[in-house]
Backbone as JSON, one array per atom type, in Angstrom:
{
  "sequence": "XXXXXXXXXXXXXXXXXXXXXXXXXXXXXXXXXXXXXXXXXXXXXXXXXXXXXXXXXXXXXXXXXXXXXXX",
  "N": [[-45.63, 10.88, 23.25], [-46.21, 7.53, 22.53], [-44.06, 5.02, 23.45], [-44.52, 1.5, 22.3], [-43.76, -1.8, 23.49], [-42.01, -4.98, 21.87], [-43.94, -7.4, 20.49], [-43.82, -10.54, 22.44], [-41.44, -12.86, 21.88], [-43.05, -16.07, 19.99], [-43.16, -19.42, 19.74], [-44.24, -21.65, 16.61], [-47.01, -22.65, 17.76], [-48.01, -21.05, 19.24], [-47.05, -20.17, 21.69], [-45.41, -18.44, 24.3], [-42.37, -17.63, 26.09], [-43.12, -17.4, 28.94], [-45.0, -19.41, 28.86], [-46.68, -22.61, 30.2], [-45.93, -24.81, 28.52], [-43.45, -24.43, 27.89], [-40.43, -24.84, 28.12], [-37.06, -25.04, 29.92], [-33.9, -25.16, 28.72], [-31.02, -25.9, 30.09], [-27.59, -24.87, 29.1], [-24.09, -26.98, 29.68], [-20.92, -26.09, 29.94], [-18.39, -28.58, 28.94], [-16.91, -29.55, 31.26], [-18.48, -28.6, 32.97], [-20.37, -30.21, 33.26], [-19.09, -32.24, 33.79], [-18.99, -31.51, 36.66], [-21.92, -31.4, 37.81], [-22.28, -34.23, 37.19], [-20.4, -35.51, 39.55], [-22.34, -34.36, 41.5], [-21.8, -31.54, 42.05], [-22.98, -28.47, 41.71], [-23.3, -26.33, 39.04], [-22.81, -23.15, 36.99], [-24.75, -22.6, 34.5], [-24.02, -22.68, 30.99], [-25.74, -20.87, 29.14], [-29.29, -20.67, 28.2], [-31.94, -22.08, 26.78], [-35.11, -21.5, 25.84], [-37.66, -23.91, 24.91], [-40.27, -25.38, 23.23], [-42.38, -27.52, 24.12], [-44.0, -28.67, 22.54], [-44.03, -28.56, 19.92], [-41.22, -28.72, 20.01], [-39.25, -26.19, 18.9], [-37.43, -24.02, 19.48], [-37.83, -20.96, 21.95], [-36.91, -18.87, 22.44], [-33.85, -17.87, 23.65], [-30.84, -17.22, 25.8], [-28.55, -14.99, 27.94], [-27.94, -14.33, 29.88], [-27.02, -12.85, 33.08], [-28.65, -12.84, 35.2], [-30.66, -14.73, 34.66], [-29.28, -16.94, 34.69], [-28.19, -17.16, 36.47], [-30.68, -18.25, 38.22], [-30.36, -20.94, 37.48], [-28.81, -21.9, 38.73]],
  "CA": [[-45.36, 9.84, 22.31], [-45.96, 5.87, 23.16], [-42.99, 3.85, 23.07], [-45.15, 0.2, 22.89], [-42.81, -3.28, 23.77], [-42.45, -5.75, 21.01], [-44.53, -8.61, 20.95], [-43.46, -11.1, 23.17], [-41.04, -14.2, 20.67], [-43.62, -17.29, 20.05], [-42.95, -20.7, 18.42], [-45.06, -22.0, 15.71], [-47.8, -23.1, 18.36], [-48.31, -19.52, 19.81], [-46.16, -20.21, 22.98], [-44.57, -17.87, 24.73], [-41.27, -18.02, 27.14], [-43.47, -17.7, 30.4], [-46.72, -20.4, 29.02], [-46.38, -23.44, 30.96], [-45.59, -25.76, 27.64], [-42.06, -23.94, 27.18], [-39.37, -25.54, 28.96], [-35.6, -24.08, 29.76], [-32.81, -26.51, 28.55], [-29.6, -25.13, 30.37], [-26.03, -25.44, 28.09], [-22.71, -26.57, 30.33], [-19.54, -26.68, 29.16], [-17.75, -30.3, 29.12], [-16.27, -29.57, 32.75], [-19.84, -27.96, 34.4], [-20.93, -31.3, 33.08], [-18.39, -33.11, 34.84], [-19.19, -31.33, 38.01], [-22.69, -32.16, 37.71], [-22.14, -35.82, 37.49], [-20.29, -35.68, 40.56], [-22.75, -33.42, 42.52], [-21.43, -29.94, 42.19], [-23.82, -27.87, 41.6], [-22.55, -25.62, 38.33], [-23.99, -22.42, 36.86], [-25.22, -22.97, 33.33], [-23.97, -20.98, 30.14], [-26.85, -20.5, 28.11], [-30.79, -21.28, 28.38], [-32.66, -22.42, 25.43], [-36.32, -22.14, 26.46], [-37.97, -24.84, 24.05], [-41.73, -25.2, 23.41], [-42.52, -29.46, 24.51], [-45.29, -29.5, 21.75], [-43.44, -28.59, 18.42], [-39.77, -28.69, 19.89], [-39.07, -24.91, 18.39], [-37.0, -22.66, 20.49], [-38.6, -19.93, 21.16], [-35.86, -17.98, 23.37], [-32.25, -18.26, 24.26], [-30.35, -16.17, 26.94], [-27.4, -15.84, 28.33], [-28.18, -12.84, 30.88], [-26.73, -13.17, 34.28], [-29.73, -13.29, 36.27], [-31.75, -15.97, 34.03], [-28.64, -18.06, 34.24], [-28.07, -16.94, 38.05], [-31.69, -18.82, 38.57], [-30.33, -21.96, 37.37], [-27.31, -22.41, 39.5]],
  "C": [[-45.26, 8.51, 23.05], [-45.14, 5.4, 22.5], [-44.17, 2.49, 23.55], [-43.79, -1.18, 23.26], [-43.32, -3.71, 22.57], [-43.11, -6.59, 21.14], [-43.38, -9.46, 21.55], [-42.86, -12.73, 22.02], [-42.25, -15.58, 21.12], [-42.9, -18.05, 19.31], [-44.19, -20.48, 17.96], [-46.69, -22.28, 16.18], [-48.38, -21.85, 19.46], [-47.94, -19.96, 21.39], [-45.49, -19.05, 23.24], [-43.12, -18.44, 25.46], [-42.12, -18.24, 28.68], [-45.17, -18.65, 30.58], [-45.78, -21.5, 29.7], [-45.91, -24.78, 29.88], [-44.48, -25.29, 27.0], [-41.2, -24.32, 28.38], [-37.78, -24.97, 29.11], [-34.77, -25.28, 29.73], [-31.6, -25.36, 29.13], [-28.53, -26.07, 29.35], [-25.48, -25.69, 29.42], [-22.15, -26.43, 29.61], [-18.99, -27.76, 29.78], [-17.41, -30.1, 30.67], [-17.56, -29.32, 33.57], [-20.29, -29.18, 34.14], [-20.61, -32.15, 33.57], [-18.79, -32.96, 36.51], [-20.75, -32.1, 38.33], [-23.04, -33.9, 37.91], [-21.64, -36.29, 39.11], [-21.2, -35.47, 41.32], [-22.24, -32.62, 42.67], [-22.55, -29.07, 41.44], [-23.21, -26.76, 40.48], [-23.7, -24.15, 37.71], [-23.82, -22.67, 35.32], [-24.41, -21.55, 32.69], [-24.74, -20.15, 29.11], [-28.15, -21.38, 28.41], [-31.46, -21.37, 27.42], [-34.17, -22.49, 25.96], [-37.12, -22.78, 24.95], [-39.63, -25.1, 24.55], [-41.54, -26.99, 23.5], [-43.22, -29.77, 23.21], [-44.65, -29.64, 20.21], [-42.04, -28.4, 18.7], [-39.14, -27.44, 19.13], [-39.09, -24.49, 20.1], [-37.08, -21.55, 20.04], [-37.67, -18.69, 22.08], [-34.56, -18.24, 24.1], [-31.72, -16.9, 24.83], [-29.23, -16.74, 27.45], [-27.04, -14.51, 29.28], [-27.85, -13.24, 32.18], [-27.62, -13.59, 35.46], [-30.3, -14.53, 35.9], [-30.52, -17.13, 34.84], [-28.33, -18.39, 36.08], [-29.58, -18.25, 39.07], [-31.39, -20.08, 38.34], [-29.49, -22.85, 37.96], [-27.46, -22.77, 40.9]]
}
């Protein structure tokens, strides 16, 4: 029996999370934002990846590794 994967989430513009016209907005919270300003380097708490062309997010995460990549 084949188990297949689901399709992969698009926006409206048939984007994926890994085409090159989807972008990752990291969340802080008010304080990682503070650090930031200084220069502290903070780890993000959520990733919104956002398509550039029609602004539709097309994937949000909040998985330790993704967020691990942004820190």
């Amino acid at each position: 029996m084949e188990t297949s994967e689901p399709p992969p989430k698009t926006c409206r513009c048939g984007h994926s999370r890994g085409h090159h016209m989807v972008s990752a907005d990291p969340e802080y919270t008010p304080w990682g934002w503070v650090r930031l300003v200084v220069g502290i380097s903070t780890r993000p708490t959520k990733i919104k990846y956002r398509c550039r062309r029609c602004d539709q997010v097309v994937e949000s995460t909040t998985a330790g590794a993704d967020l691990d990549s942004y820190y």
